[in-house]
C-alpha positions as CSV (number, residue, x, y, z in Angstrom):
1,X,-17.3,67.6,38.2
2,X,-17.9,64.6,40.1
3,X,-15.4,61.4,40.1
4,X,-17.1,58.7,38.1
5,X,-16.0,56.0,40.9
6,X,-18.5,58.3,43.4
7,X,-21.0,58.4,41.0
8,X,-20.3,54.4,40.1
9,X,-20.5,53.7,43.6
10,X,-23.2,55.8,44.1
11,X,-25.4,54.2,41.6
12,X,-24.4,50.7,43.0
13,X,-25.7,51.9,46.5
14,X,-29.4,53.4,44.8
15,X,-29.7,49.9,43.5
16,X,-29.0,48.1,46.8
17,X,-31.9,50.2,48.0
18,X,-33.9,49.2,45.6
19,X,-33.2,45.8,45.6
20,X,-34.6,46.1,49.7
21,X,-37.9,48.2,48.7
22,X,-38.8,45.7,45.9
23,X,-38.5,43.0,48.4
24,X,-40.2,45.2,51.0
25,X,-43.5,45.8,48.5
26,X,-43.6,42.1,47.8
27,X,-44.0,41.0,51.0
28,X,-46.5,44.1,52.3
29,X,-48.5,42.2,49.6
30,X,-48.4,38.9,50.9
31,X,-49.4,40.5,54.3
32,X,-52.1,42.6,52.6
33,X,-53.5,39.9,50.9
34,X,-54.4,37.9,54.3
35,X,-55.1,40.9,56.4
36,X,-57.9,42.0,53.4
37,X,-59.0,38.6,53.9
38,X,-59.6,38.7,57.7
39,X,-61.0,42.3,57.1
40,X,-63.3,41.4,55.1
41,X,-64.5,38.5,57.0
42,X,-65.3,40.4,59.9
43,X,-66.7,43.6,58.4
44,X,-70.5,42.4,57.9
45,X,-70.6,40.9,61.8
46,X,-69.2,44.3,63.2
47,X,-71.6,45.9,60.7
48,X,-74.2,44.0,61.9
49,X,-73.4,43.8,65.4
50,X,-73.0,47.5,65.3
51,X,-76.7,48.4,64.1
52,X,-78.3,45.7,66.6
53,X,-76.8,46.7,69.3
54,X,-77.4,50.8,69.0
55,X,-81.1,50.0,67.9
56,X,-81.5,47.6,71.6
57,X,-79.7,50.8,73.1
58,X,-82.3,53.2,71.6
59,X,-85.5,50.9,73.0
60,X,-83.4,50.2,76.5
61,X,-83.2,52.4,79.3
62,X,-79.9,53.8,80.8
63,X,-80.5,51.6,84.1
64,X,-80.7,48.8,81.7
65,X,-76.8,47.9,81.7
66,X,-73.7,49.6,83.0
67,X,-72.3,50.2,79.4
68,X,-75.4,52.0,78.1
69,X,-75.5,54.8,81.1
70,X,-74.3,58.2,79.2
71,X,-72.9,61.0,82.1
72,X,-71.4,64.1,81.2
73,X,-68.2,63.3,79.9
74,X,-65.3,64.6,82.3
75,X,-63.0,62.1,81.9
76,X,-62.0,60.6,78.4
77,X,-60.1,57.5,77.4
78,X,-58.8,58.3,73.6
79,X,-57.5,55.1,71.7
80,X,-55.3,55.9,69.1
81,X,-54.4,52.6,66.8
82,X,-51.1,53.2,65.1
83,X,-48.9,50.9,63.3
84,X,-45.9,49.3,65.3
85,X,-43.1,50.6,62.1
86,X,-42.7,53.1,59.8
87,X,-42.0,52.8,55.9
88,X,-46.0,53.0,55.0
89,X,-45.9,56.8,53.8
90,X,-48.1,59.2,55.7
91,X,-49.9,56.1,57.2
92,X,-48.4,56.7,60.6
93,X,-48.7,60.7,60.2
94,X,-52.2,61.3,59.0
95,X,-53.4,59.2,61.8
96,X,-51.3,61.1,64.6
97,X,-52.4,64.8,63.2
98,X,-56.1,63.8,63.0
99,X,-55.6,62.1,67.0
100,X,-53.6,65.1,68.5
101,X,-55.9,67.6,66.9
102,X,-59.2,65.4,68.2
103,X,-57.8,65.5,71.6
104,X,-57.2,68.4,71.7
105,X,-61.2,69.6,71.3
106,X,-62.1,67.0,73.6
107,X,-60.0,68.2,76.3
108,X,-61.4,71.7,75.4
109,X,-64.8,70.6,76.7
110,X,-64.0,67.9,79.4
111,X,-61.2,68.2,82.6
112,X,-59.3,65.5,81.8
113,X,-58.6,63.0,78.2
114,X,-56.4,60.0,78.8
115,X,-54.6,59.0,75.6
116,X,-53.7,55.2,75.2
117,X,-51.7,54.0,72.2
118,X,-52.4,50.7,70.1
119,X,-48.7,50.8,68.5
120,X,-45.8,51.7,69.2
121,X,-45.4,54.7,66.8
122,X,-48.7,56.3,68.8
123,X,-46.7,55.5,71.8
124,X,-43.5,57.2,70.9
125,X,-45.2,60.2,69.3
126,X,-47.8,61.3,71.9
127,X,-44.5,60.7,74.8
128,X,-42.9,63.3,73.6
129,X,-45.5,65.7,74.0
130,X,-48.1,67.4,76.2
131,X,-50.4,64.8,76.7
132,X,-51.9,62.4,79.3
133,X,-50.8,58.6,78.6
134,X,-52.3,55.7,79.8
135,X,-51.8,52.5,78.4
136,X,-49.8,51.1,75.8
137,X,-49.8,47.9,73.5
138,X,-47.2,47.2,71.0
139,X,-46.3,44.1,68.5
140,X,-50.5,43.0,68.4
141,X,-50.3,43.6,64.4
142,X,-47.9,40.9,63.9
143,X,-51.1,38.4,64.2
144,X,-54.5,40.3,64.9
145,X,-55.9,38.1,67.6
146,X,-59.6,38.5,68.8
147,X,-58.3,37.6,72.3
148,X,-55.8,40.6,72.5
149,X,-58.6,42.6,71.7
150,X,-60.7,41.3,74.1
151,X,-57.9,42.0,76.9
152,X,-57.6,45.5,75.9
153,X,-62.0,46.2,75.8
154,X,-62.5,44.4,78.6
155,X,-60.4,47.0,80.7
156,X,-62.2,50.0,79.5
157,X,-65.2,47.7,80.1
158,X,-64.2,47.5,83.5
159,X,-63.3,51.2,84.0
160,X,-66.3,52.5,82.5
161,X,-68.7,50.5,84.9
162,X,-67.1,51.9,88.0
163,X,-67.4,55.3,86.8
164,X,-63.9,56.1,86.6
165,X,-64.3,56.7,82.7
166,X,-67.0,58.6,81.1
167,X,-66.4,58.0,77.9
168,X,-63.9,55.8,75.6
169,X,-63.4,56.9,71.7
170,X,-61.2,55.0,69.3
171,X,-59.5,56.4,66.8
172,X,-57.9,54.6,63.2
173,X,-57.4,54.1,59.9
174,X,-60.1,52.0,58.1
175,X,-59.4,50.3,54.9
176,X,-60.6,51.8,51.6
177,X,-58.7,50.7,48.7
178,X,-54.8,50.3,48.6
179,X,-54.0,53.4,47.7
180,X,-56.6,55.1,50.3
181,X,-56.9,55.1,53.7
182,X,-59.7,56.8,56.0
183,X,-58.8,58.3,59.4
184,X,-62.0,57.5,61.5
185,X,-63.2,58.3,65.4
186,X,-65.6,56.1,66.8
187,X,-67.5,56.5,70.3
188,X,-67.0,52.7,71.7
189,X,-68.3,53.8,75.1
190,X,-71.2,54.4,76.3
191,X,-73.0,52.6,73.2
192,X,-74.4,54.5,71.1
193,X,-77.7,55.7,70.9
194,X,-79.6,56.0,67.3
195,X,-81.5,59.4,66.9
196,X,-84.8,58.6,65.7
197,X,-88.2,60.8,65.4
198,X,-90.4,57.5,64.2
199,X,-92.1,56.4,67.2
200,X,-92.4,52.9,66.0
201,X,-88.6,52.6,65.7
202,X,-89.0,52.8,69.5
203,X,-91.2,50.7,70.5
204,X,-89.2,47.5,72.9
205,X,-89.0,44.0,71.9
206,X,-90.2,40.9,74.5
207,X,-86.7,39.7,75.3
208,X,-85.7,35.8,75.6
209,X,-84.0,35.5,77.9
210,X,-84.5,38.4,80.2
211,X,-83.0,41.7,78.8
212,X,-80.5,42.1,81.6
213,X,-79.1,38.4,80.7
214,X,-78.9,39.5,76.9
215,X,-77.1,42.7,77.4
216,X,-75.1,40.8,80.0
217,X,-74.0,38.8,77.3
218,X,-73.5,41.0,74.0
219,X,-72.9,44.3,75.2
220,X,-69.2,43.4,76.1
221,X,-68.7,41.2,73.2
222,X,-69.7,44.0,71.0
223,X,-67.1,46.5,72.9
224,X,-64.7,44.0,72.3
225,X,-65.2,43.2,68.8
226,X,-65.3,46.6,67.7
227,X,-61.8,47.0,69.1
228,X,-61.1,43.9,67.0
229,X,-62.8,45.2,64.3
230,X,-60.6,48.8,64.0
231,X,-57.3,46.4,64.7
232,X,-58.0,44.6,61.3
233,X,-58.8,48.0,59.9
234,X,-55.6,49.6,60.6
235,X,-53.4,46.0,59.9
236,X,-55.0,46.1,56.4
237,X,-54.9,49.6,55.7
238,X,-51.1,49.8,57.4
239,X,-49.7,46.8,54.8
240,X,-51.7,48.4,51.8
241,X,-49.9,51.8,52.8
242,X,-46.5,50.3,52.9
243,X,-47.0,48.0,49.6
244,X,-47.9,51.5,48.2
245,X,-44.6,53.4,49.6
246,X,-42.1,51.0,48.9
247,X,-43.5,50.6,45.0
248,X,-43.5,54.7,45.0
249,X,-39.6,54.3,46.0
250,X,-38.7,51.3,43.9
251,X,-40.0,53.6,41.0
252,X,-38.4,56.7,42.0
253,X,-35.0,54.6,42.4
254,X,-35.2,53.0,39.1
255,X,-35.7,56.9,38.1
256,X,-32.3,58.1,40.3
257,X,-30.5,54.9,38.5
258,X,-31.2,56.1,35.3
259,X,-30.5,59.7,35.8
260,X,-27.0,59.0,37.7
261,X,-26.3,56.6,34.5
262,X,-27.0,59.6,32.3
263,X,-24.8,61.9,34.3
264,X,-21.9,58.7,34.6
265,X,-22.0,58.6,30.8
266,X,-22.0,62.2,30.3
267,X,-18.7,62.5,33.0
268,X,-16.9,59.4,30.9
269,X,-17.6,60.9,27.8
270,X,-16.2,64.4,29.1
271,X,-12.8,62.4,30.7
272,X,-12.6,60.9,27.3
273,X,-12.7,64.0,25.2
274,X,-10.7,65.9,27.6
275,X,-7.9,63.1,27.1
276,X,-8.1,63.1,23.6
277,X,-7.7,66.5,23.9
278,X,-4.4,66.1,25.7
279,X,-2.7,63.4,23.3
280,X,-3.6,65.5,20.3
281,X,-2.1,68.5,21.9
282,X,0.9,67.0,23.1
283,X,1.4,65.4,19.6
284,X,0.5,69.1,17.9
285,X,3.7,70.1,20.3
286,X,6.5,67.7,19.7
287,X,5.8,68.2,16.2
């Protein structure tokens, strides 16, 4: 039977824990609550933005702009979009499983699929495997800047124009509820196309100013904010997945507290009865 110091001490330690992953889920929702915010904000504009930009990409021809030419894809850039720490659950996991296994089909059908990281848990995952790595970017999540996520676009932009990319995909968890998150993959290069049989959905706008100015002009900004868009995603869904895990352990501690209580009693009472045991004996014998 266990020492009821160790299990004392024990206890003492489970609610040290405790005391770290309540403090832990309190602050995960002060960041959630800001990051939802910003989320939010920007979800009808990349929404928006989104839809404009693939229907003037249906009407457009692929001579129109650089970012609209589709070539047999050959050479890949995958973005994964990862959190920077761990203690959010299967945040970190679900994301890395779906990448590694979309990679994987993509380098089935094309010679060669970069990977490049947004995180450093991406980073330090995908290193220690098999695969191609290009760039990395770590500590962006602490503020989600539009700016960093111009930096990062604006590269792929570049790369993409001089042919030495054929296509760039972005992978990442988008925000559903706090308790759900939803691994996505999104084609941000070449923009997409919409599939339409309506003839009138095709038919081209008069442009003001010229239509090589306009795409000039929106076509990287939309690249960009998409990438800014999927950071705010995956800050959101990353602080709702650790608010989640560190109430799930709070819980299961306050559970192991009372258990190893339970057991302390149980010991005590057991010591107690075993020394009562020994007194009444002992008196049983001198008598």
């Amino acid at each position: 039977m266990a020492n009821l110091r160790d299990i004392r001490r024990r206890i003492g330690s489970v609610k040290n824990t405790q005391q770290i992953t309540k403090a832990m889920k309190m602050v995960a929702a002060a960041k959630l609550r800001k990051a939802q915010a910003n989320m939010i904000a920007a979800r009808p504009f990349a929404s928006k933005m989104l839809d404009v930009l693939n229907s003037l990409a249906t009407r457009a021809d692929q001579d129109a702009h650089p970012l609209l030419a589709k070539r047999e894809e050959k050479n890949i850039r995958v973005v994964v979009v990862t959190a920077d720490r761990g203690l959010c659950g299967a945040f970190n996991t679900n994301i890395l499983r779906f990448a590694r296994r979309e990679v994987e089909n993509l380098a089935a059908k094309s010679e060669r699929v970069v990977v490049d990281c947004v995180g450093r848990k991406g980073w330090d995952h995908f290193k220690r495997r098999d695969f191609e790595l290009g760039e990395h970017w770590s500590g962006l999540f602490r503020k989600v800047r539009y700016q960093d996520a111009e930096k990062i676009a604006g590269g792929y932009i570049d790369a993409f124009s001089k042919g030495e990319t054929d296509a760039v995909y972005l992978v990442y968890n988008r925000f559903k509820s706090v308790i759900a998150q939803e691994v996505v993959v999104e084609r941000l290069l070449p923009i997409q196309r919409l599939k339409t049989n309506k003839p009138e959905a095709l038919l081209d706008y008069i442009y003001e100013p010229t239509e090589k100015a306009l795409f000039g002009s929106l076509l990287p900004k939309h690249v960009a904010f998409q990438v800014f868009h999927s950071m705010l995603e995956s800050g959101a869904a990353e602080q709702a997945a650790r608010m989640t895990a560190m109430e799930s352990a709070t819980s299961n501690a306050s559970e192991m507290i009372d258990s190893l209580t339970l057991y302390a009693n149980r010991v005590r009472q057991a010591t107690i009865t075993k020394e009562l045991i020994e007194v009444v004996s002992g008196a049983q014998a001198l008598g």
